[in-house]
C-alpha positions in Angstrom: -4.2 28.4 -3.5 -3.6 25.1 -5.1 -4.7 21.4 -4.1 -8.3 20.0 -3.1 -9.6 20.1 0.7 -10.8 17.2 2.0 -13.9 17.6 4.0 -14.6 14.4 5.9 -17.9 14.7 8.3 -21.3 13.2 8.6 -22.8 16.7 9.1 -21.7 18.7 6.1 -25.4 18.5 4.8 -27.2 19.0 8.4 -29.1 21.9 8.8 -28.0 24.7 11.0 -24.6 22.4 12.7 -21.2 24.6 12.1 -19.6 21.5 10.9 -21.8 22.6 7.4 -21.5 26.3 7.7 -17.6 25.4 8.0 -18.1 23.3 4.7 -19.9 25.7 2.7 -17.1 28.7 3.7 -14.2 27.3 2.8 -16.2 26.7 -0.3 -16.2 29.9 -1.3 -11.9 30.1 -1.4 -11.1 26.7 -1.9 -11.8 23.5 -4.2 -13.6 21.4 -1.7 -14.1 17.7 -1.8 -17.3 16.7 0.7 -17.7 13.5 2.2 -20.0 12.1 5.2 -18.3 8.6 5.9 -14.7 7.1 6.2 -14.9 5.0 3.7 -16.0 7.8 0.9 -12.8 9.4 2.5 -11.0 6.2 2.1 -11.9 6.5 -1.8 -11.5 9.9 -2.2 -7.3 9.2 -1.0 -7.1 6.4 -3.3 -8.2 8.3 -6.5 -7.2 11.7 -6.1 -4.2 11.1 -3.9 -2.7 14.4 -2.8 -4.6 16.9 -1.0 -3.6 20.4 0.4 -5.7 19.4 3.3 -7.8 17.0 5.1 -10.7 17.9 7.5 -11.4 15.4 9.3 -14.6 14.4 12.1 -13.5 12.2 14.5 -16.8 11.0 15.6 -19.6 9.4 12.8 -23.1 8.7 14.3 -24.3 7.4 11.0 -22.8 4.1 12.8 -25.9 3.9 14.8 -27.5 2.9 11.4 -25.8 0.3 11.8 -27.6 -1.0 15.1 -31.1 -0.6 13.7 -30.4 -2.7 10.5 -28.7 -5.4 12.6 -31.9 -5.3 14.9 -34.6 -5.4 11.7 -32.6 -8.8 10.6 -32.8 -10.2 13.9 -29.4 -9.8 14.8 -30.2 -8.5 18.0 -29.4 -5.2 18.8 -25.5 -4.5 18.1 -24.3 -1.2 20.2 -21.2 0.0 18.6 -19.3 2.2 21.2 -17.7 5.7 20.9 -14.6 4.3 21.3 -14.8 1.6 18.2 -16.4 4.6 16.4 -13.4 7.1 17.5 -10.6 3.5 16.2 -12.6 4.1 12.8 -11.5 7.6 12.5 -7.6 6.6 13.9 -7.6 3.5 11.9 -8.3 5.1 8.5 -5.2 7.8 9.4 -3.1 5.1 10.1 -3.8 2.8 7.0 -4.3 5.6 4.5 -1.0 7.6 3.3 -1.2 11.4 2.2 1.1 14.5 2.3 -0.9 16.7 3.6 -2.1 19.6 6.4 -4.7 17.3 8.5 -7.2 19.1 11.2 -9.3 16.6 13.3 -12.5 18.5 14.4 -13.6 15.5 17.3 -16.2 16.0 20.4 -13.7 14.7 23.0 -10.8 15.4 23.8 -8.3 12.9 22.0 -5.3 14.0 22.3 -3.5 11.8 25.1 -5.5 8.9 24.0 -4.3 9.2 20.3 -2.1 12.3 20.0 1.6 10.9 20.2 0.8 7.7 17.9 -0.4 10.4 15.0 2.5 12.7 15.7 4.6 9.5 15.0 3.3 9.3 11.6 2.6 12.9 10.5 4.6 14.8 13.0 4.1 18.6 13.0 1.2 18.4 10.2 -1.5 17.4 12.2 -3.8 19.8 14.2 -6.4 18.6 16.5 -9.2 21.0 17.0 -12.0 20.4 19.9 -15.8 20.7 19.2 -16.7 22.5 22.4 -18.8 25.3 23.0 -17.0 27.8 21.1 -17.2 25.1 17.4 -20.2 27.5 16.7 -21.9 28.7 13.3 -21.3 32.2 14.4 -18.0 31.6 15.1 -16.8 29.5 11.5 -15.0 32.2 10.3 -12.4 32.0 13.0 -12.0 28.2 12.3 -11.4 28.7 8.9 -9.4 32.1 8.6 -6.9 28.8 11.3 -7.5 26.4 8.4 -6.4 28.8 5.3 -3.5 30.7 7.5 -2.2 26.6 8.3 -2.4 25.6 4.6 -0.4 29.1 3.7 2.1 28.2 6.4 2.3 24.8 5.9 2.6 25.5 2.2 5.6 27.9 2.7 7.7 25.4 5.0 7.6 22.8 2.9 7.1 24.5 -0.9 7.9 21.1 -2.1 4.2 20.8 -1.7 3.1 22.2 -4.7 5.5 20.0 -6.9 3.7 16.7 -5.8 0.6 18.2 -6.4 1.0 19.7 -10.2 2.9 16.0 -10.2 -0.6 14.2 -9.1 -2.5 16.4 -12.0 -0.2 15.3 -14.3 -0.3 12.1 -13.6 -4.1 11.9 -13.7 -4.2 13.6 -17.1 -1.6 11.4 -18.5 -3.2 8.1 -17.1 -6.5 9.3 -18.3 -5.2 10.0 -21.7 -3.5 6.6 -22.3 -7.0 5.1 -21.5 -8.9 6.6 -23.9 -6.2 6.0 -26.4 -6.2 2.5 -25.4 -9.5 1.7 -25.2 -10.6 3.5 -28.9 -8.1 1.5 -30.8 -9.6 -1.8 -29.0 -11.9 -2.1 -26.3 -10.8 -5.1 -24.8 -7.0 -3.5 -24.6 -5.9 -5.3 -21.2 -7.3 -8.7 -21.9 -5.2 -8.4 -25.4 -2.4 -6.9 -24.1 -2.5 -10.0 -21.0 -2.5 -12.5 -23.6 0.0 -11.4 -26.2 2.2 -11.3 -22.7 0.8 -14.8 -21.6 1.9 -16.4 -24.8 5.5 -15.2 -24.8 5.8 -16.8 -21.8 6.2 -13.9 -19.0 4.0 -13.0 -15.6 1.4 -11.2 -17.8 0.3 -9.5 -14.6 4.0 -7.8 -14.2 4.0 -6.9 -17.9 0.6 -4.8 -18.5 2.0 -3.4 -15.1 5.7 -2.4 -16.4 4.4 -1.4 -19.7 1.8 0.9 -18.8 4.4 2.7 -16.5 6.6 3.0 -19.1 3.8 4.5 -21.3 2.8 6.6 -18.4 6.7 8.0 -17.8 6.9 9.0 -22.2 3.8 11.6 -21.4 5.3 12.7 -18.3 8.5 13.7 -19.5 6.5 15.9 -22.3 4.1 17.6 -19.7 5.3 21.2 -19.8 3.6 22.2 -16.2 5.2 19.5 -14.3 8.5 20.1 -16.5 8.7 23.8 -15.0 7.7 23.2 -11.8 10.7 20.5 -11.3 13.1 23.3 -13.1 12.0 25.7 -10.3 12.4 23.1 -7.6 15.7 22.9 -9.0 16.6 26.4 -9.1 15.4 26.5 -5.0 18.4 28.0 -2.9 19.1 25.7 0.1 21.8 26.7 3.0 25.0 24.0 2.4 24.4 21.6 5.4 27.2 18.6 6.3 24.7 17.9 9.7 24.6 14.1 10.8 21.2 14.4 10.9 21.6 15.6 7.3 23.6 12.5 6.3 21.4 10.6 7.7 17.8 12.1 5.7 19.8 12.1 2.5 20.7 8.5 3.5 17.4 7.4 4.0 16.3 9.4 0.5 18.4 7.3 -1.5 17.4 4.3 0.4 13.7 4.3 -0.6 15.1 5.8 -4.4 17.2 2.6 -4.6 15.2 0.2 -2.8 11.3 -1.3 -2.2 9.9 -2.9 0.4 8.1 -6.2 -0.5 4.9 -7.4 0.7 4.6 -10.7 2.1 2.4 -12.5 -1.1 5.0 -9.7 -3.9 5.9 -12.5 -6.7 9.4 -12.8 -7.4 11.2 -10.2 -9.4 13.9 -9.7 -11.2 16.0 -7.4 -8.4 14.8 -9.2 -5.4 17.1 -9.7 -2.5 17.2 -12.9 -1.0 19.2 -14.2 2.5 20.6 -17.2 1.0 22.0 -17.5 4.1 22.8 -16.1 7.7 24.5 -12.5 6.5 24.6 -13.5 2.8 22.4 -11.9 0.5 21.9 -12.6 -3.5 20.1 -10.2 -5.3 18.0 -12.0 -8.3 19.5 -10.9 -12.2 17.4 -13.6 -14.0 15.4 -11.3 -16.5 11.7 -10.8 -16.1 10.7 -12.5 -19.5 12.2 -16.0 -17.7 11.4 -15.7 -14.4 8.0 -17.5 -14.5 9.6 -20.1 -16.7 12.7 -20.8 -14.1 10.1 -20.0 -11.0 7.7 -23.1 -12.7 10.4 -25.4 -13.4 11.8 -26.8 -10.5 15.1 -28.2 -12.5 16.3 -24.7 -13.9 18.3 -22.3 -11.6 17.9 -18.4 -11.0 21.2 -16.0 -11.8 22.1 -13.8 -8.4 24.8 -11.7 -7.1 25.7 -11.9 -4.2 27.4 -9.8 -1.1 27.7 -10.5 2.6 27.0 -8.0 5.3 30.4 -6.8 5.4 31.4 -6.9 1.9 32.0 -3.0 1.7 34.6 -3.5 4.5 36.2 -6.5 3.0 36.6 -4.9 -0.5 38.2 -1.7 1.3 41.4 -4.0 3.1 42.9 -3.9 -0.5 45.5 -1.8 -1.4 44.3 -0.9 -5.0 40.6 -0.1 -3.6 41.5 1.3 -0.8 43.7 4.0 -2.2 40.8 4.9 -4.7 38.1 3.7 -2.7 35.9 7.2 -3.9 35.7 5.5 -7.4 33.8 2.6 -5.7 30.7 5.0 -4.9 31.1 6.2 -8.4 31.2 3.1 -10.3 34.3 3.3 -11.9 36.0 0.1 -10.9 34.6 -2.5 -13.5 34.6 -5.0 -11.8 33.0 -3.9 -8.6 29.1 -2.6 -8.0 28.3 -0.6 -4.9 25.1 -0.2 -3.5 24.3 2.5 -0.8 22.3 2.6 2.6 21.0 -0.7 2.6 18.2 -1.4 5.1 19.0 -4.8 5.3 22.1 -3.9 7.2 21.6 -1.1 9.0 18.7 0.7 11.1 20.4 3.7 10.2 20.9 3.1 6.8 25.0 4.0 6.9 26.0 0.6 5.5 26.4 -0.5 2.0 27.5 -3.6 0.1 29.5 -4.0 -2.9 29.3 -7.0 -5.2 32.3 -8.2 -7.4 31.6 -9.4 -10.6 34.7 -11.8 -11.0 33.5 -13.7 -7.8 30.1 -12.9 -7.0 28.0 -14.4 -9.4 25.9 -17.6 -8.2 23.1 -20.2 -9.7 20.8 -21.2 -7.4 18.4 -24.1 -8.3 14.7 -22.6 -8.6 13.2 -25.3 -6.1 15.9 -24.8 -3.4 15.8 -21.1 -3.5 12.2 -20.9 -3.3 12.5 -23.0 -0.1 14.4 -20.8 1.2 13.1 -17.6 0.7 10.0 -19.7 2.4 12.4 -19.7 5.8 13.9 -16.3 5.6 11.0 -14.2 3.6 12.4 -11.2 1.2 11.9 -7.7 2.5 13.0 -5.8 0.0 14.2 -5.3 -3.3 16.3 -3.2 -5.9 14.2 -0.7 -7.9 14.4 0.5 -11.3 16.3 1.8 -13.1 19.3 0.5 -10.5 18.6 -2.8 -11.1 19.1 -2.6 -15.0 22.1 -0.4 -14.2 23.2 -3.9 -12.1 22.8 -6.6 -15.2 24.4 -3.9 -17.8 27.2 -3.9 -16.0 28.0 -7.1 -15.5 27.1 -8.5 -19.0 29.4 -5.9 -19.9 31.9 -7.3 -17.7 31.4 -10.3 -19.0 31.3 -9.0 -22.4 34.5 -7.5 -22.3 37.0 -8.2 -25.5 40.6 -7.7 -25.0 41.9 -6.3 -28.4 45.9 -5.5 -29.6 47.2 -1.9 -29.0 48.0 0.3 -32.2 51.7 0.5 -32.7 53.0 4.1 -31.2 53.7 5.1 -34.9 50.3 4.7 -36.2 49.3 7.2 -33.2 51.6 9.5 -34.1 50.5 9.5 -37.6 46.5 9.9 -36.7 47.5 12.6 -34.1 49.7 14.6 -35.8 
């Protein structure tokens, strides 16, 4: 089997309670990852990332702790109820993100309290187990011959699994590579690295950001492991399936592929979409290295395309589209840039938007679009490398250089 379990329980270390006779079993046929509080859990997700499995308590009494150290200050004494104690154990599913089998082991039964709200999120891979008279140390073995036999069928439903793992190794191996490499040639690599961007001028956050990923993505595309295992994803046999409901997952693949959604305090990019106003949209071209230049300077002006809601149907009313409108979704048409399953304009993400580059281009002063993204706050924005695909096209558009045709003779000469 492949993947770490995560063991999340206060009594993995307590003598004689199943919860550590549990622990200590899947031990012996698993690489298991122990913790006895949330927020070691918490961590755990952040740095390792992908597990094969999460175990999970849904009570912690070490949160009585809690009471006694509030009383010693003179807090008075501070009861913390089952129920904020259970919200702990909910809150931490709903704020942390894995791809995983989870198994909540919890005293009570939680199931109509919390049961739908977790389906929402992780649908079919979450398994809620109670502790009642049968959770016994006699009776372990049967709780984790249900544990392996749901990671093997989990694993075969979805053998996708195993790519995002190896991919997680990978990247951890990579990362932790770079680091060292970094850090032996000179130890105070990011503060250098900052600067050098600081003085050309650019968001030196953004920079040590985008540069380390493209560092990061040169080892990845030599690591052998994750190499293979992609080549045998891609060799996977799938049954040909034209579904709406298959339109519609595709659709909402290449929708988070294409697309990012943007946190309310993101800076401003180069490929962020902005409502300049009600059902127009300009997507920002202005190059990283002068964004924080034009975004600081009040008098300059950011580059955007633009497109309105209905662009894609506008574009298709004429005759010369219309007739080849396939070459659209292709990019053929010079001119014209499509972009698919936007979720700006649809909920179901069957709506795209095409911008032309003869009419679409716009300068927006840098105070007055900054006032308005104020009003009407970005949500999202265009992802790499679709966003470089965007500004190549159109400076070659742009670029374009009209030259005389060679004289039919000369042809024929070459040719024959």
């Amino acid at each position: 089997m492949e993947g770490v379990v995560l063991f999340a329980d206060d009594h993995i270390y307590s003598e004689n309670r199943p919860e550590r006779a549990l622990f200590e079993s899947l031990r012996s046929d698993l690489p298991v990852l122990g913790v006895q509080s949330l927020e070691l859990a918490s961590k755990a997700v952040q740095s390792i990332g992908t597990f094969s499995a999460v175990v999970l308590d849904w009570q912690y009494s070490q949160d009585d702790s809690f009471e006694d150290i509030a009383e010693e200050l003179g807090a008075g004494k501070i009861s913390i109820t089952t129920a904020q104690k259970e919200d702990a154990a909910y809150d931490f599913l709903l704020t942390n993100n894995f791809y995983s089998l989870i198994y909540i082991f919890s005293e009570k039964d939680i199931e109509e309290t919390y049961g739908q709200a977790l389906r929402e999120k992780f649908g079919n891979r979450i398994i809620i187990e109670k502790k009642d008279e049968n959770f016994t140390t006699d009776r372990v073995s049967e709780f984790k011959k249900k544990i392996l036999q749901g990671i093997d069928e989990w694993k075969e439903s979805n053998k996708n699994l195993s790519l995002p793992l190896k991919w997680t190794v990978a990247i951890n191996e990579s990362i932790q590579q770079i680091f060292k490499e970094l850090s032996e040639a000179e130890k105070d690599w990011i503060l250098e690295i900052y600067k050098s961007a600081q003085g050309d001028g650019v968001d030196p956050e953004l920079f040590v950001i985008e540069l380390l990923q493209l560092i990061l993505s040169e080892s990845l595309v030599q690591n052998a492991g994750l190499i293979e295992a992609l080549k045998n994803e891609g060799d996977r046999q799938i049954e040909t399936n034209d579904s709406d409901d298959k339109k519609k997952s595709l659709s909402k693949l290449f929708s988070r592929l294409h697309y990012s959604e943007l946190k309310p305090d993101a800076p401003l990019m180069t490929g962020d979409i902005c409502e300049i106003e009600d059902n127009v949209f300009g997507i920002i071209i202005t190059p990283e290295c002068d964004i924080k230049k034009v975004k600081t300077n009040k008098e300059l002006s950011f580059d955007l395309l633009k497109f309105s809601h209905n662009s894609l149907e506008e574009i298709l009313k004429l005759d010369h589209v219309r007739k080849n409108k396939k070459s659209i979704f292709f990019q053929v048409m010079q001119s014209l840039h499509f972009f698919p399953s936007l979720p700006l304009l649809s909920d179901d993400l069957n709506k795209g938007c095409v911008i032309d580059f003869t009419t679409d281009s716009i300068k927006i002063n840098s105070k007055t679009l900054q006032e308005r993204i104020k009003i009407r706050p970005r949500k999202f924005k265009v992802n790499s490398p679709f966003i470089q695909q965007l500004r190549q096209r159109y400076i070659s558009h742009l670029g374009r250089v009209g030259t005389p045709a060679v004289h039919t003779l000369v042809r024929d000469w070459n040719i024959n």
